[in-house]
Structure formats: structure tokens, C-alpha cells
C-alpha positions in Angstrom: -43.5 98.4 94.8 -44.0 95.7 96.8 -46.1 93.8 94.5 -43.6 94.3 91.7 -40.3 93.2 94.3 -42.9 89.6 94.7 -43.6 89.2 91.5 -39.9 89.6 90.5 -38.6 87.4 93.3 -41.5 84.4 92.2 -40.2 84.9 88.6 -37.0 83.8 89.2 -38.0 80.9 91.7 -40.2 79.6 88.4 -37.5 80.1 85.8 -34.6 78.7 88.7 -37.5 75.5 89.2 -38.6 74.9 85.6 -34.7 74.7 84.5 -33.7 72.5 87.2 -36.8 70.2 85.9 -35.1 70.6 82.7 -32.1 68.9 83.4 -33.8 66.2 85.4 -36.2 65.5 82.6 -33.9 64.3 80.0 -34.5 60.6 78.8 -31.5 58.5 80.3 -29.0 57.5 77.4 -29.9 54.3 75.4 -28.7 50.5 77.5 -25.2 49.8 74.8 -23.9 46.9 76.6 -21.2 47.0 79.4 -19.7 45.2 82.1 -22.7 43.0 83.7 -21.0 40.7 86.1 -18.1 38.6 86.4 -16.7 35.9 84.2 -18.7 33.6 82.1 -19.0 30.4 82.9 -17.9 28.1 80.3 -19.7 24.4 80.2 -18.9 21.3 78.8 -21.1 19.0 76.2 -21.7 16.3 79.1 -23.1 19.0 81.3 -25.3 20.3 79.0 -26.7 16.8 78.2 -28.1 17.3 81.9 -29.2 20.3 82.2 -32.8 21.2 81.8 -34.7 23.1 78.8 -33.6 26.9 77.7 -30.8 27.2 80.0 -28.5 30.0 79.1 -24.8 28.0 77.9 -21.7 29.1 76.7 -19.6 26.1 75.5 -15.8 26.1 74.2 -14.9 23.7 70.8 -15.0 23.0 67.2 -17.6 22.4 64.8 -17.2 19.7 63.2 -19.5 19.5 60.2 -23.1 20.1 58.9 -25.5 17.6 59.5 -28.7 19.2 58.3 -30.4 22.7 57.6 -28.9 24.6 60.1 -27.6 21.8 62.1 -24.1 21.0 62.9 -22.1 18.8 64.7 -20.4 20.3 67.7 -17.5 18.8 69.9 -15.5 19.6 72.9 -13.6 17.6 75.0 -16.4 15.8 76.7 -18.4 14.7 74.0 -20.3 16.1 70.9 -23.7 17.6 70.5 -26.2 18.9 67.6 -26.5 22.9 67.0 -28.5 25.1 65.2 -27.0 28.2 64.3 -29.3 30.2 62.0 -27.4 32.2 59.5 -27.9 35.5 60.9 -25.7 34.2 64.4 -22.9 33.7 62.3 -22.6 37.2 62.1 -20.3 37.2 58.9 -17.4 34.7 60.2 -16.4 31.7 58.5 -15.2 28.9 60.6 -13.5 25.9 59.7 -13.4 22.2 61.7 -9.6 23.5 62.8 -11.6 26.5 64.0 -12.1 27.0 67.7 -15.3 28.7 68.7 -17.4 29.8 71.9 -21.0 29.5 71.1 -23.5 31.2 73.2 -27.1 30.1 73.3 -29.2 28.0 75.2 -30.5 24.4 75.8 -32.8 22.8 73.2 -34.3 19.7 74.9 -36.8 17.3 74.0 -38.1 14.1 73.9 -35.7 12.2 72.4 -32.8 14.6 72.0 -30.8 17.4 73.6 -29.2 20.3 71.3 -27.6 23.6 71.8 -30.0 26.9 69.7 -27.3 29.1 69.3 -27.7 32.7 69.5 -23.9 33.8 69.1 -21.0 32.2 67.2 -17.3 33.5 68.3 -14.4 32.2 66.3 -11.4 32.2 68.8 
């Protein structure tokens, strides 16, 4: 009897243990996107003319025009830069020069030149 009264009290310990495993075992819920810190930081055209290669920018203004494949002229208060926006970051919009637009990407610089490889356009 008393074998029986053990093996009965270790059967519910393992099914108790292995269901409590259970729950912890689950794969956590896919990353979505969410709140990640506090509010971006918005720079201007001269301030990205300074700054060094593939830094993360937002910037505020108006495109202006196209000025090549891809490339386009961009202007804020401060001054105007090149962008590339390849069509996939226009994400379906259509923006106009009377448009205003946040465009999220980061610094392009080289030799000779400093633009803005966008990554994001967001019409205002």
C-alpha cells in the first residue's frame, strides 16, 4: 500500500511539474512595434551636413523635385539636400512640392557630397 500511496503522490508532482513547464515553455509573442522611448528628435538640413556617415535622422520639409533615379531634392528651413527614396519607402503615398513630409533614414556621406538614404517617407 505504501508503494502504491508513493507512486500516486510522485504522479501528481510530474503531471503538477511538466504542466507548469508547459506554460513556461511557450515562445514569447512576435516584437510588433510599440512605445521605444521618448520623442524623436527632428534635425535640420544644416545639421545633417555635419554629421558623420549612417547616422540615424529624421528631418521635417518638402520635396521639392526629382533630380535623378531615385534622387530628389529636399528642403527645410535651413537649407536643401539630395535623397534617395527607393520606391518601395514611399509606401503607396503620393506627395507633392506643397506636401510636407518627415523622412526617416540615415546619413549618406561621401567624398564629395552628403545625402539623406531614406528608409521611410511620412506625408504630414
Amino acid at each position: 500500500m505504501k508503494k502504491i500511496s508513493m507512486l500516486a503522490l510522485v504522479g501528481a508532482f510530474a503531471v503538477s511539474a511538466a504542466h507548469a513547464g508547459f506554460q513556461g515553455a511557450t515562445a514569447p509573442a512576435p516584437a510588433v512595434g510599440g512605445f521605444v522611448g521618448g520623442a524623436e528628435t527632428i534635425v535640420t538640413v544644416a545639421q545633417v551636413k555635419d554629421m558623420r556617415d549612417d547616422v540615424n535622422v529624421v528631418v521635417k520639409g518638402k520635396i521639392l523635385q526629382r533630380v535623378g533615379d531615385e534622387k530628389y531634392l529636399f528642403e527645410d528651413a535651413t537649407g536643401s539636400i539630395t535623397v534617395e527614396i527607393d520606391d518601395k519607402d514611399w509606401r503607396g503615398q503620393t506627395v507633392t512640392p506643397e506636401d510636407t513630409v518627415k523622412l526617416y533614414g540615415e546619413v549618406d556621406r561621401g567624398f564629395l557630397k552628403t545625402e539623406i538614404d531614406v528608409d521611410y517617407v511620412q506625408k504630414m
